[in-house]
KOLLOMAR-224065 format. One record per residue: x, y, z of N, C-alpha, C in turn; residue number from 0; residue in one letter. Coordinates in nm, 2 decimals. Layout:
BEGIN
- n_xx:n_yy:n_zz:ca_xx:ca_yy:ca_zz:c_xx:c_yy:c_zz:loza:kemi
- X:Y:Z:X:Y:Z:X:Y:Z:NUM:A
...
This chain:
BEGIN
- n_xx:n_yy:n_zz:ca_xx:ca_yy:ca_zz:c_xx:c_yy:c_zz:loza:kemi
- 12.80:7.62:15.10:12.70:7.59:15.20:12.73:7.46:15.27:0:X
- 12.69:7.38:15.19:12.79:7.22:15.26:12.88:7.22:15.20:1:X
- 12.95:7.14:15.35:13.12:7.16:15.30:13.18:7.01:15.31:2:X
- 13.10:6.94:15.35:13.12:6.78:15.36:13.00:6.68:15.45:3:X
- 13.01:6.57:15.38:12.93:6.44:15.48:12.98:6.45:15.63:4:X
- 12.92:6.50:15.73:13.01:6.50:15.82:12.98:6.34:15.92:5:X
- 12.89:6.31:15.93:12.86:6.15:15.96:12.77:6.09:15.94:6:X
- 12.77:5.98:15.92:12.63:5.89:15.87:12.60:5.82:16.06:7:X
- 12.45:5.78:16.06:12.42:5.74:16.18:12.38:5.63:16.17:8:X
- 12.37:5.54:16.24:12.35:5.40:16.24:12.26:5.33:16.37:9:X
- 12.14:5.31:16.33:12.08:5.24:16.50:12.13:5.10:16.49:10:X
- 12.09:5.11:16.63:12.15:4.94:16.68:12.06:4.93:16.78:11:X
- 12.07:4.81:16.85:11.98:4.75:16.93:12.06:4.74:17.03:12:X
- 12.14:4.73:17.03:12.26:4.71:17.14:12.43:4.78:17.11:13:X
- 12.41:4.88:17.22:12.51:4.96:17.20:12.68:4.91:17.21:14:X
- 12.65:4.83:17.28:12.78:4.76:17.35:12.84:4.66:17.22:15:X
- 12.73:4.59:17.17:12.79:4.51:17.09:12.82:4.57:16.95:16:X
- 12.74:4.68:16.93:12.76:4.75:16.81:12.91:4.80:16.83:17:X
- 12.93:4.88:16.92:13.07:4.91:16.94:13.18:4.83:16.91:18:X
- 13.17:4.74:16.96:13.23:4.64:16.98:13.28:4.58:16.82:19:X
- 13.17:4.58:16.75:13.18:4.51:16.65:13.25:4.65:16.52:20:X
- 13.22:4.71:16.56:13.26:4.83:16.48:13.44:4.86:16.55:21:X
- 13.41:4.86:16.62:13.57:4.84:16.69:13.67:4.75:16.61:22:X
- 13.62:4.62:16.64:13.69:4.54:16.56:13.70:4.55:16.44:23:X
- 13.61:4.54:16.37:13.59:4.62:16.18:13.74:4.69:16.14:24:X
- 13.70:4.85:16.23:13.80:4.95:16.22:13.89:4.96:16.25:25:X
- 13.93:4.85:16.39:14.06:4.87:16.47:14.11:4.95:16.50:26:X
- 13.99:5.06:16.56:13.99:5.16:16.64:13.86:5.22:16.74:27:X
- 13.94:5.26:16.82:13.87:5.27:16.97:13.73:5.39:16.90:28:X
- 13.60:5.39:16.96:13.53:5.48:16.98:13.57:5.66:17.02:29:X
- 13.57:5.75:16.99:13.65:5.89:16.99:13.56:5.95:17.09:30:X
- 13.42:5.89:17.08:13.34:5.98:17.20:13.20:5.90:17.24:31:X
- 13.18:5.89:17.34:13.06:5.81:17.38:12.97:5.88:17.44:32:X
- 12.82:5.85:17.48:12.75:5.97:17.57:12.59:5.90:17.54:33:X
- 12.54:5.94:17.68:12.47:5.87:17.68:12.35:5.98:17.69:34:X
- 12.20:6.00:17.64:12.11:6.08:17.76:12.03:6.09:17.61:35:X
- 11.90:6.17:17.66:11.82:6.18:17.61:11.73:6.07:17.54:36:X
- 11.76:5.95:17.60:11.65:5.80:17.58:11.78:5.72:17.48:37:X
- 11.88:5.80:17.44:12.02:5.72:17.33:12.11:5.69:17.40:38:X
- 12.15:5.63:17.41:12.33:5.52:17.39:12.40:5.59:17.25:39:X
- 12.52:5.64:17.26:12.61:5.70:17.16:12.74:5.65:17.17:40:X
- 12.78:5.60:17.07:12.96:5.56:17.02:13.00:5.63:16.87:41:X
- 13.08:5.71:16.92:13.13:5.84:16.78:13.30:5.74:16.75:42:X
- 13.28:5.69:16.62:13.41:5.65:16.54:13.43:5.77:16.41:43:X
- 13.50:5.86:16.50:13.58:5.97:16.41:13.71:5.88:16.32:44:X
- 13.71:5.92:16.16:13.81:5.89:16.08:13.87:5.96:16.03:45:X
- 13.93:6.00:15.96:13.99:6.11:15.92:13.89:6.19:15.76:46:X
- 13.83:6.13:15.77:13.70:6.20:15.64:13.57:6.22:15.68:47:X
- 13.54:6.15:15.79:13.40:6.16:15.85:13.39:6.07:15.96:48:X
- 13.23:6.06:16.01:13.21:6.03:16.16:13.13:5.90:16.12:49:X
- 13.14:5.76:16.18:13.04:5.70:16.20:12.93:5.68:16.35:50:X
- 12.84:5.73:16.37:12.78:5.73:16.48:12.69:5.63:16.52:51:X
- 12.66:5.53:16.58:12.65:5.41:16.66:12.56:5.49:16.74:52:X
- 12.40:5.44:16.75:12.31:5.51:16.84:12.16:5.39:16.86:53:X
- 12.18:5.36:17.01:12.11:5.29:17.08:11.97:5.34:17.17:54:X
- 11.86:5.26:17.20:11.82:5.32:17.28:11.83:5.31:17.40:55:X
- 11.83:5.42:17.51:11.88:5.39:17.62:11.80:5.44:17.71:56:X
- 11.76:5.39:17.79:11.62:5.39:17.91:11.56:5.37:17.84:57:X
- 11.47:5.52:17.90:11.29:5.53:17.89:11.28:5.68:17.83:58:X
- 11.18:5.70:17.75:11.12:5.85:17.72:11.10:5.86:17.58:59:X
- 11.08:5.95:17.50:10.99:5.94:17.39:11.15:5.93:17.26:60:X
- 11.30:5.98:17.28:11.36:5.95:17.20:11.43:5.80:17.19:61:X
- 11.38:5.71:17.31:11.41:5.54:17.34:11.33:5.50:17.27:62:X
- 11.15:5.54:17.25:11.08:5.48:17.21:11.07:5.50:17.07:63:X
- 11.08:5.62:17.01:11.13:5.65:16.86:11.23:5.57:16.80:64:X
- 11.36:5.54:16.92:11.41:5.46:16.84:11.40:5.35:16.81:65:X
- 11.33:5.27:16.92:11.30:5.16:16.93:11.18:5.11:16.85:66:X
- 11.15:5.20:16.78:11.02:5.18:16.68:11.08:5.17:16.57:67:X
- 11.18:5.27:16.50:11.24:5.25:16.37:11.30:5.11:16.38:68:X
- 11.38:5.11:16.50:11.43:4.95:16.49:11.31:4.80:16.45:69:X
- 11.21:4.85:16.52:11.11:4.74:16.49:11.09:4.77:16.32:70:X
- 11.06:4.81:16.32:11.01:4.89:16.15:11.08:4.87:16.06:71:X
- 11.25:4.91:16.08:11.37:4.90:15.99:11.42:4.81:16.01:72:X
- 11.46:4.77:16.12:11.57:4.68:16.16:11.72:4.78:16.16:73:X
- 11.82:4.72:16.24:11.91:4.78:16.23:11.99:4.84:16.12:74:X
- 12.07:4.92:16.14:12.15:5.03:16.00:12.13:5.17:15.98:75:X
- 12.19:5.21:15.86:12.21:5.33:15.80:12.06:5.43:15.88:76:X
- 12.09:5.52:15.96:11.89:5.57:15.99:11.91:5.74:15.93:77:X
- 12.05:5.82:15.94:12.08:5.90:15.85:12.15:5.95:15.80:78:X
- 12.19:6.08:15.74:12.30:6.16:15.71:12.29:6.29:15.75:79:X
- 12.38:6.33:15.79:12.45:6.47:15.83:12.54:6.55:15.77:80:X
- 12.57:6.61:15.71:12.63:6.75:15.66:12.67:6.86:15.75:81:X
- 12.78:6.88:15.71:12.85:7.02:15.77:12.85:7.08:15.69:82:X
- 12.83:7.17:15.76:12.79:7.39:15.74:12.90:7.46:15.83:83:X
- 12.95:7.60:15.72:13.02:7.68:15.83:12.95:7.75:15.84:84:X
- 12.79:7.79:15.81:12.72:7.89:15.85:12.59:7.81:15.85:85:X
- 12.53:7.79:15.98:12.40:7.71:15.99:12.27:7.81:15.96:86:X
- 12.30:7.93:15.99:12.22:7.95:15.99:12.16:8.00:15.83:87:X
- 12.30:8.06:15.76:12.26:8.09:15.58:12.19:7.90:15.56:88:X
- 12.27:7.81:15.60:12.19:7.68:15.54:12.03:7.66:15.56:89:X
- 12.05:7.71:15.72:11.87:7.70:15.70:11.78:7.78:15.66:90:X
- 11.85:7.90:15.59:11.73:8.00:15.54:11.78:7.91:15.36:91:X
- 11.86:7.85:15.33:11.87:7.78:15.23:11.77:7.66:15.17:92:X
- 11.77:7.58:15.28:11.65:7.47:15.34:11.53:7.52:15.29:93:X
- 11.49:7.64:15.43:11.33:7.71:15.34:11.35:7.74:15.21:94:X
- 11.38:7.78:15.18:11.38:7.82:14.98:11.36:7.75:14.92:95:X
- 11.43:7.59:14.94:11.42:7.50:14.86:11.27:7.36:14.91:96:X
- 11.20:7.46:15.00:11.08:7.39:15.07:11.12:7.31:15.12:97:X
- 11.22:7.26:15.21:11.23:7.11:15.30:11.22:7.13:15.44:98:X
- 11.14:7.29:15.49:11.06:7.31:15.60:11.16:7.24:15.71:99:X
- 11.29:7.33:15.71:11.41:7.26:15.84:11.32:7.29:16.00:100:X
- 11.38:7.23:16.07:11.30:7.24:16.17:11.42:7.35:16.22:101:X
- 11.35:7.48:16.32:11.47:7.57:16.39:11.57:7.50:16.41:102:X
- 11.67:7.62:16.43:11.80:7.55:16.45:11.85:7.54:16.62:103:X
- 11.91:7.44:16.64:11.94:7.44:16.83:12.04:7.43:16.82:104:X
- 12.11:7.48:16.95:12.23:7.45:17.03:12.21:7.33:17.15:105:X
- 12.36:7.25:17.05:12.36:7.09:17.16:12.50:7.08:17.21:106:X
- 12.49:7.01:17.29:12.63:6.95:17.31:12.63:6.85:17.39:107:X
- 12.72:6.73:17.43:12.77:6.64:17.49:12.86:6.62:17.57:108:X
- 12.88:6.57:17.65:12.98:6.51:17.74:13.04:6.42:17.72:109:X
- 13.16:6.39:17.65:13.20:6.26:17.66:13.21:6.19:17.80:110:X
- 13.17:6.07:17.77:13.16:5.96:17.92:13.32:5.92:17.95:111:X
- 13.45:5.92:17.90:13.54:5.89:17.92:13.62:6.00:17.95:112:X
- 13.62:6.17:17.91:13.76:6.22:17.95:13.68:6.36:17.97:113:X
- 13.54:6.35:17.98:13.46:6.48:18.03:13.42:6.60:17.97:114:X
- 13.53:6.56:17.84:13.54:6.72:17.71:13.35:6.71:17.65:115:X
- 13.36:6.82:17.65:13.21:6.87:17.63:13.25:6.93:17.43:116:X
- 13.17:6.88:17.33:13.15:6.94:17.24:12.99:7.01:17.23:117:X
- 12.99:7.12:17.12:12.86:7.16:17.11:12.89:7.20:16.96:118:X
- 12.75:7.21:16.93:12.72:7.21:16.82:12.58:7.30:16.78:119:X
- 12.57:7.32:16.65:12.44:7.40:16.64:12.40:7.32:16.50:120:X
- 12.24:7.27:16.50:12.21:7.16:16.40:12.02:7.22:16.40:121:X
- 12.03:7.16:16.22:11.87:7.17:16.18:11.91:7.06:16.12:122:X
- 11.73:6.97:16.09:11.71:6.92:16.04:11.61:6.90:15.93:123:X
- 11.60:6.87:15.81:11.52:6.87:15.67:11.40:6.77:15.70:124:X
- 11.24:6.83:15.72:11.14:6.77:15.72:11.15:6.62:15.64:125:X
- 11.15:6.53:15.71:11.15:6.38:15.65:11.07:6.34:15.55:126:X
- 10.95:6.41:15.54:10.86:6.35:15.45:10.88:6.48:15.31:127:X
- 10.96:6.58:15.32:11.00:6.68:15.20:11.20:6.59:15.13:128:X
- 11.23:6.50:15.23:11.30:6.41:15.17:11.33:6.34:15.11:129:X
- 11.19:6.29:15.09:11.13:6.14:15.04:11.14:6.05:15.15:130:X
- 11.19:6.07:15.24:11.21:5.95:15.39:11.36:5.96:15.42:131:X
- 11.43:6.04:15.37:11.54:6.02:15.40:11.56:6.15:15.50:132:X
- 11.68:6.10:15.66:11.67:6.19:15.76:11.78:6.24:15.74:133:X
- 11.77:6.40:15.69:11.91:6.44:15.66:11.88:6.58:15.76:134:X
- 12.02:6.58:15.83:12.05:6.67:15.91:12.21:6.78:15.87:135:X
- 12.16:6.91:15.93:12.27:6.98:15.87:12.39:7.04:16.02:136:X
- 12.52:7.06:16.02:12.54:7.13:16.18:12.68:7.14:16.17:137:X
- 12.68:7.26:16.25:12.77:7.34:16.22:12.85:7.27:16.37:138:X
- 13.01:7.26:16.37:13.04:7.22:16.49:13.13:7.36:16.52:139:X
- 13.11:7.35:16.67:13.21:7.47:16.73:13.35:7.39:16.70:140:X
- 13.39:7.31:16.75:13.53:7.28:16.73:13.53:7.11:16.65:141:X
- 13.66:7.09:16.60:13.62:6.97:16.58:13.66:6.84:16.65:142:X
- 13.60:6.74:16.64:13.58:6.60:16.74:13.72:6.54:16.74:143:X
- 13.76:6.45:16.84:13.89:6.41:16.86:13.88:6.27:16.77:144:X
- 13.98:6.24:16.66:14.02:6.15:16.58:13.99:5.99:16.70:145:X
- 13.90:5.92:16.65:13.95:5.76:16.71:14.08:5.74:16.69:146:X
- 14.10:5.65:16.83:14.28:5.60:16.84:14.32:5.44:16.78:147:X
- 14.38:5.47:16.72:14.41:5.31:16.67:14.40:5.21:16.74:148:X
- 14.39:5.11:16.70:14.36:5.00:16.84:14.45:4.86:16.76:149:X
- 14.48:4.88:16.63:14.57:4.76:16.53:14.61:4.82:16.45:150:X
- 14.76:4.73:16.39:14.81:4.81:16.30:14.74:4.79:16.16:151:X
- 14.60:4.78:16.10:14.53:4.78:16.00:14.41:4.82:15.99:152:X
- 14.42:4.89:16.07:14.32:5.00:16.11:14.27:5.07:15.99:153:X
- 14.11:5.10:15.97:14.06:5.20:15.86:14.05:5.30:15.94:154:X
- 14.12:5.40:15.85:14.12:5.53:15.82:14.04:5.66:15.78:155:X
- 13.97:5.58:15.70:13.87:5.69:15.61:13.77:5.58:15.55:156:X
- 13.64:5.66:15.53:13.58:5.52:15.47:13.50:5.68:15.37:157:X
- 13.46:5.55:15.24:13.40:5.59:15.15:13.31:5.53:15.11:158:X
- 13.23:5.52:14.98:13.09:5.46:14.94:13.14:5.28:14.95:159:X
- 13.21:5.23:14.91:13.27:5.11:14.91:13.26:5.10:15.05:160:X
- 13.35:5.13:15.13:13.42:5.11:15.30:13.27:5.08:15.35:161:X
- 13.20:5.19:15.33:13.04:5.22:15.41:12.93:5.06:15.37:162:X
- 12.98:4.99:15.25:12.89:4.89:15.23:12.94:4.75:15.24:163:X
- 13.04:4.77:15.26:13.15:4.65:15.32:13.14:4.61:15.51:164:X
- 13.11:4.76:15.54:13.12:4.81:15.72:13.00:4.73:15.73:165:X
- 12.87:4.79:15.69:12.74:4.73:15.69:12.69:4.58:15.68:166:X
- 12.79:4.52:15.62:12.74:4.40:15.57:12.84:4.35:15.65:167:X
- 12.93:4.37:15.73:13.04:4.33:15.84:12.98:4.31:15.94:168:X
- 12.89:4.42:15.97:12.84:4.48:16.15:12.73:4.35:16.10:169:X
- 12.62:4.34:15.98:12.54:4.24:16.04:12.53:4.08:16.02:170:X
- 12.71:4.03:16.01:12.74:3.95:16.04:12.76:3.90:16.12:171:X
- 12.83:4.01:16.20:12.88:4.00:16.31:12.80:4.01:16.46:172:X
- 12.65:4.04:16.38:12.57:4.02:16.54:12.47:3.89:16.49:173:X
């Protein structure tokens, strides 16, 4: 059913600098950016998983959601995601196990730099059958383009260690 973590999400307050700061961390470039639906998005693909960098951007009710967790939480970790090769067995999986997924949709993006469109098909596990934790499941049509190196000491892959080292970097660093 799941076949891996496919990325953890991370709000920020500021997209630019979160990039930035994650840039430098990993010494490597962002793999896909995009902006719309009230978010700011910076995708650092590694070779094991995705880190996703997500801002609010304008106006509308997903700026203001985020902009409330941020008041609430403060910046960091907001969820996790799992890959599925079949979304749709995972979400009759979900019901069974009562976490009330929400339908499943077809999404996709644009990256802002070279135009390639991904899509995807994704549900998500009712938050409060989580205990609070936002776990999302999705199946990708193809997969995302690797971040490019930007130094020769570049991370690669990150794991439970990398992920709590990264965290405690980014809010140094702002």
């Amino acid at each position: 059913m799941i076949t891996s973590l496919d990325h953890v999400v991370v709000l920020t307050g500021d997209i630019a600098g979160g990039t930035a700061a994650y840039q430098t961390l990993f010494a490597q470039a962002p793999s896909w950016t995009y902006s719309g639906d009230g978010a700011d998005r910076a995708l650092f693909t590694l070779d094991n998983m995705t880190l996703e960098l997500v801002a609010p951007g304008g106006e509308g009710t997903a700026a203001e959601r985020i902009r409330s967790v941020l008041v609430a939480q403060g910046e960091g970790l907001a969820s996790l995601c799992f890959r599925t090769n079949d979304i749709a067995k995972m979400h009759r999986r979900l019901e069974r196990l009562t976490l009330k997924p929400e339908p499943v949709s077809e999404t996709e993006s644009h990256d802002a730099t070279s135009g390639a469109i991904l899509s995807w098909k994704r549900t998500r596990a009712a938050t409060d059958a989580t205990h609070g934790i936002r776990l999302f499941f999705l199946e990708l049509a193809k997969e995302r383009p690797l971040s490019v190196r930007t130094g020769p000491a570049s991370i690669t892959a990150i794991d439970h260690e990398h992920q709590a080292v990264l965290t405690l970097l980014f809010e140094s660093a702002r």
